[in-house]
C-alpha positions as CSV (number, residue, x, y, z in Angstrom):
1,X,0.0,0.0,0.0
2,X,1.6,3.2,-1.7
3,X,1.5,6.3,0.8
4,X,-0.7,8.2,-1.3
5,X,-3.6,5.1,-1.1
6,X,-3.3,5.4,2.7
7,X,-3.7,8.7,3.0
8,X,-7.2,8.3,0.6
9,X,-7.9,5.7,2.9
10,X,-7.5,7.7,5.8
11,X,-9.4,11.0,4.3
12,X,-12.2,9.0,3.1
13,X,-12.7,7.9,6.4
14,X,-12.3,11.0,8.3
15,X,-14.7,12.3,5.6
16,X,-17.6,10.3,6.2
17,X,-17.3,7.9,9.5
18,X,-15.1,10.8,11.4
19,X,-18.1,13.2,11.1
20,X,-20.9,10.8,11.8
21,X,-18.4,10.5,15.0
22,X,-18.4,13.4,16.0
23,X,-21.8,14.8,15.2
24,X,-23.2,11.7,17.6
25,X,-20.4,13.1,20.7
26,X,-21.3,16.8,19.9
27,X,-25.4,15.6,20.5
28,X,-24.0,13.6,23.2
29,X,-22.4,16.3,24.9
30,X,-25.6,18.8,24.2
31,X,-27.8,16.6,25.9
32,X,-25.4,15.7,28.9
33,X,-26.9,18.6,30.9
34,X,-30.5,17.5,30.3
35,X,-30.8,14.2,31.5
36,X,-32.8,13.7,34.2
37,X,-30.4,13.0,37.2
38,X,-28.3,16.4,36.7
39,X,-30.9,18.2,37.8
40,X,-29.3,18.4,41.6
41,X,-25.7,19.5,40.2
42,X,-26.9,21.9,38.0
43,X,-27.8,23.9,40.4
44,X,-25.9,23.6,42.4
45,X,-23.4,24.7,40.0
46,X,-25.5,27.6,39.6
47,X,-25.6,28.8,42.8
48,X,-22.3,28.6,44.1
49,X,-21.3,32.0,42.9
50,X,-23.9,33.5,45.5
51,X,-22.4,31.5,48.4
52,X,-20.6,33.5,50.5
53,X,-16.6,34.2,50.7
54,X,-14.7,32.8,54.0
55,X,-11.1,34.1,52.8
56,X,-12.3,37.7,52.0
């Protein structure tokens, strides 16, 4: 296999599996915040920047 067919080989597949690949862990990584269990964290994460400052 010539250098030149691997790097087709390669491209093509960045090309088409690659972006399925990362379209599915971009929605993944949308929808992280929304499932039903991170309700708790998130705010709790929210609200931590109105909790008060011991080492003022």
């Amino acid at each position: 296999m010539s250098l030149h067919s691997t790097y087709d080989a390669l491209r093509h597949f960045a090309d088409s599996w690659g972006l399925v690949t990362m379209g599915i862990v971009f929605l993944a990584f949308a929808a992280w915040p929304f499932r039903p269990g991170a309700r708790a964290r998130n705010e709790a994460a929210a609200l931590t920047i109105f909790e008060s400052d011991d080492n003022a």
